[in-house]
VOPAGU-2260 file (C-alpha; in pm, 1 decimal, decimal comma):
REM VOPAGU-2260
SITE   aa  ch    i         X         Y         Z
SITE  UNK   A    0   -1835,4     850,1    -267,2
SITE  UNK   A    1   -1780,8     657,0      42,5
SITE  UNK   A    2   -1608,6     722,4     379,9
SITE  UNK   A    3   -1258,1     663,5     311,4
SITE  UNK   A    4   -1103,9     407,0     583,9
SITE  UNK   A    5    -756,3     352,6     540,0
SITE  UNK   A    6    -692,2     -18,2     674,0
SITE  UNK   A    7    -532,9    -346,4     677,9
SITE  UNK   A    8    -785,3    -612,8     606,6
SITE  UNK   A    9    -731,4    -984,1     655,4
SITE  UNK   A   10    -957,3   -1185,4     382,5
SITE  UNK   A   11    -991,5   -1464,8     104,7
SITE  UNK   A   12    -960,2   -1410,5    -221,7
SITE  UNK   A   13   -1392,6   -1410,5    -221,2
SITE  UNK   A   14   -1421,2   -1143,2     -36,5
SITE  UNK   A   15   -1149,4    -892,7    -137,4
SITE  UNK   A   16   -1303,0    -915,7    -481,5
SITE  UNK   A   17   -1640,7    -830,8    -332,6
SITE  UNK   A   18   -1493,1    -515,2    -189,0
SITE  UNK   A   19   -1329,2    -417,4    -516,1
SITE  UNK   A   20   -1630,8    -440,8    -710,9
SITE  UNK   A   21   -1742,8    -204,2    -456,8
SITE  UNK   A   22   -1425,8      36,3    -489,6
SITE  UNK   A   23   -1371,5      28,7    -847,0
SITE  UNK   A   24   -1718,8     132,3    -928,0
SITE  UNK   A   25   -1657,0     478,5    -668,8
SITE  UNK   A   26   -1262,4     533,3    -761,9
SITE  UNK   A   27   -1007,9     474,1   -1025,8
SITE  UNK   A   28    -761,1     252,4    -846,6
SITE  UNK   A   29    -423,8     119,6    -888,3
SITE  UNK   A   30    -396,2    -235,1    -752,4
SITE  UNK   A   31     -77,0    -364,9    -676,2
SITE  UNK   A   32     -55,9    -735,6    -660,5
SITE  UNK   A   33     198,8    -923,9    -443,3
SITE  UNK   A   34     299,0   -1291,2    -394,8
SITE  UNK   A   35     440,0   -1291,2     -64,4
SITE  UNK   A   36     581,1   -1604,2    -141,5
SITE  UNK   A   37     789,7   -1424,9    -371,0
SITE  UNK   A   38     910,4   -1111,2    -146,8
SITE  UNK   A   39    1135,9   -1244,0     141,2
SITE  UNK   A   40    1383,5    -995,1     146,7
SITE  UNK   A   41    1403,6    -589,7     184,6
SITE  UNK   A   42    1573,4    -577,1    -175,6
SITE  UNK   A   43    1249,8    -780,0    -263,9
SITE  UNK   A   44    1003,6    -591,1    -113,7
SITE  UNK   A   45    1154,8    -211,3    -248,8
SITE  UNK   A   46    1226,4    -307,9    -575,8
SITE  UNK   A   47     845,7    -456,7    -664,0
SITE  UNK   A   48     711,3    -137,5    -468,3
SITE  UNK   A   49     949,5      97,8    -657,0
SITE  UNK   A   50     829,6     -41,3   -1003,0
SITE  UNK   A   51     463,5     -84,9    -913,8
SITE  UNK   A   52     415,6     260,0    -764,1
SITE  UNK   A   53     729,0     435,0   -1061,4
SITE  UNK   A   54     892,8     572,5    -804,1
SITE  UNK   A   55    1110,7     839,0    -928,9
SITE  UNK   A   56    1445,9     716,7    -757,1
SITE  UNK   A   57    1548,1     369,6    -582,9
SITE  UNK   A   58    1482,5     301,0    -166,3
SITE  UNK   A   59    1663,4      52,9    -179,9
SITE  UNK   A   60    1916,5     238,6     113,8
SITE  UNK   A   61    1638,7     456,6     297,6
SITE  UNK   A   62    1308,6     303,6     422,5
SITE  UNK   A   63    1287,7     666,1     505,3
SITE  UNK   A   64    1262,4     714,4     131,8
SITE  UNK   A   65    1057,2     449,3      99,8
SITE  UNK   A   66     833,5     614,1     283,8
SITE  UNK   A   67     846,6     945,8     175,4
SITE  UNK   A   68     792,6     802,3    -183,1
SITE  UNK   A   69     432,4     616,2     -74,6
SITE  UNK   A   70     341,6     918,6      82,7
SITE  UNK   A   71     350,5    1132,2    -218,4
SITE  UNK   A   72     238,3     970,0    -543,4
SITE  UNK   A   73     212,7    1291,8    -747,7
SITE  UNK   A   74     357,8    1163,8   -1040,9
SITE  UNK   A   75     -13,4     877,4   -1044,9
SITE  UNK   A   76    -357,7     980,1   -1144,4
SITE  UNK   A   77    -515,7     803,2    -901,2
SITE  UNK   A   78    -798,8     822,9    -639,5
SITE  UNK   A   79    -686,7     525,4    -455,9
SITE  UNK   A   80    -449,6     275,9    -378,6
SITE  UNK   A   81    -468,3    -126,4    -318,9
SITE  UNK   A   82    -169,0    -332,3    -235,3
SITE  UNK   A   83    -282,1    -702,4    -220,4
SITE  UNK   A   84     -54,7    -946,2     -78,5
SITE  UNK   A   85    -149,1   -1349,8    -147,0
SITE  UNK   A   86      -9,0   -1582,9      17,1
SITE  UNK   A   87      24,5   -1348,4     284,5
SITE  UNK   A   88     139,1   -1599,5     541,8
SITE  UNK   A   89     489,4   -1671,7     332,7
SITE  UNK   A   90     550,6   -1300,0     329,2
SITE  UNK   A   91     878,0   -1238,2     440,5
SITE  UNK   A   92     870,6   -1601,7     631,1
SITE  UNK   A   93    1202,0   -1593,2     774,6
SITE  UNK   A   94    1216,2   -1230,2     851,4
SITE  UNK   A   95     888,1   -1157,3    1047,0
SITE  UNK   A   96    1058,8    -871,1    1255,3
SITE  UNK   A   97    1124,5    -692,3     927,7
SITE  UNK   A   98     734,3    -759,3     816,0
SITE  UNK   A   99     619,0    -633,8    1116,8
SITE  UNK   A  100     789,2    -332,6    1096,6
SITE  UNK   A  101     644,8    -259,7     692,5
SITE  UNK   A  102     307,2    -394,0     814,8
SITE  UNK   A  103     330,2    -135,4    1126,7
SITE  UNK   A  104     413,8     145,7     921,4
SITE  UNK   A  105     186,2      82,6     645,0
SITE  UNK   A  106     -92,8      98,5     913,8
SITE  UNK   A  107      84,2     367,8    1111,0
SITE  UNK   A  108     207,7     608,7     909,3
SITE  UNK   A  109     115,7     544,9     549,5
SITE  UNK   A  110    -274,0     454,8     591,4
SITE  UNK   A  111    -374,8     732,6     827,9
SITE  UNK   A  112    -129,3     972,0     589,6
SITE  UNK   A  113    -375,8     916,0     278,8
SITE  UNK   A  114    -659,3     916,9     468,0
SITE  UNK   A  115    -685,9    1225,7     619,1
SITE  UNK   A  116    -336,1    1399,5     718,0
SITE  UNK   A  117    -253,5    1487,0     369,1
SITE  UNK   A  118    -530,4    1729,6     373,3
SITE  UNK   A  119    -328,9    1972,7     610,0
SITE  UNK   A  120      10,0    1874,2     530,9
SITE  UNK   A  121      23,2    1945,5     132,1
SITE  UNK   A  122    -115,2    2223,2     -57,6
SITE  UNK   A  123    -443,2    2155,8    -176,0
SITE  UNK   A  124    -414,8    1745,7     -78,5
SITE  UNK   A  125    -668,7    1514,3     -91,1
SITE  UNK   A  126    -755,8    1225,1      65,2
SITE  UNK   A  127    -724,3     907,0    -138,3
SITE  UNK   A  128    -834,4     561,6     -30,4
SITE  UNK   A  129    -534,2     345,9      46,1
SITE  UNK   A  130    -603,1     -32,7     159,3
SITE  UNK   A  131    -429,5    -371,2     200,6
SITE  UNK   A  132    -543,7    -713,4     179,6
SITE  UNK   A  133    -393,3   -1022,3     351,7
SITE  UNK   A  134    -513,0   -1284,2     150,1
């Protein structure tokens, strides 16, 4: 199994599937696929990430939720986590304080949480790989 690095990658489409091949064959993976054309609002945004991740109550009211939800994930059997957003450049277009601010804790709090602070934070945690693509 490989290092797990928790990061935001900027890519094409070529070479994020050249990493998954990679991934995929080391960890079973839930991918969650984004059109950031699509998502330009916070209602948007929450209510794709609730139903892609089936998180067990709404965020819409609490990106403290929010966060608290994609920090746990005990209700998924899965080694590793991949949100890709295409057409990363119309995400949230007109509202690029509030991207900033999910980008920044994605990478902040979220990324380094999964990669190695959930070992000493939850009984018997594990580190899971957790990326996301710019595309």
């Amino acid at each position: 199994m490989m290092l797990i690095e928790n990061k935001i990658i900027k890519t094409t489409e070529d070479g994020f599937l050249k990493e998954l091949v990679d991934i995929s064959s080391q960890y079973n993976i839930l991918k969650v696929d984004i059109d950031g054309a699509e998502i330009q609002t916070w209602k948007d945004y929450i209510r794709f990430i609730e139903k892609s991740f089936k998180f067990p109550t709404t965020c819409e009211d609490s990106m403290d939720r929010y966060l608290d939800w994609i920090r746990d994930l005990s209700w998924l059997d899965n080694d590793a986590f991949i949100i890709l957003i295409k057409n990363s450049k119309q995400f949230f277009i007109n509202n690029s304080k509030l991207r900033d601010e999910l980008l920044n804790d994605l990478e902040e709090i979220v990324l380094p949480f999964w990669e190695s602070e959930v070992e000493k934070v939850v009984i018997n945690g594990k580190s899971k790989l957790f990326r996301v693509y710019l595309i």
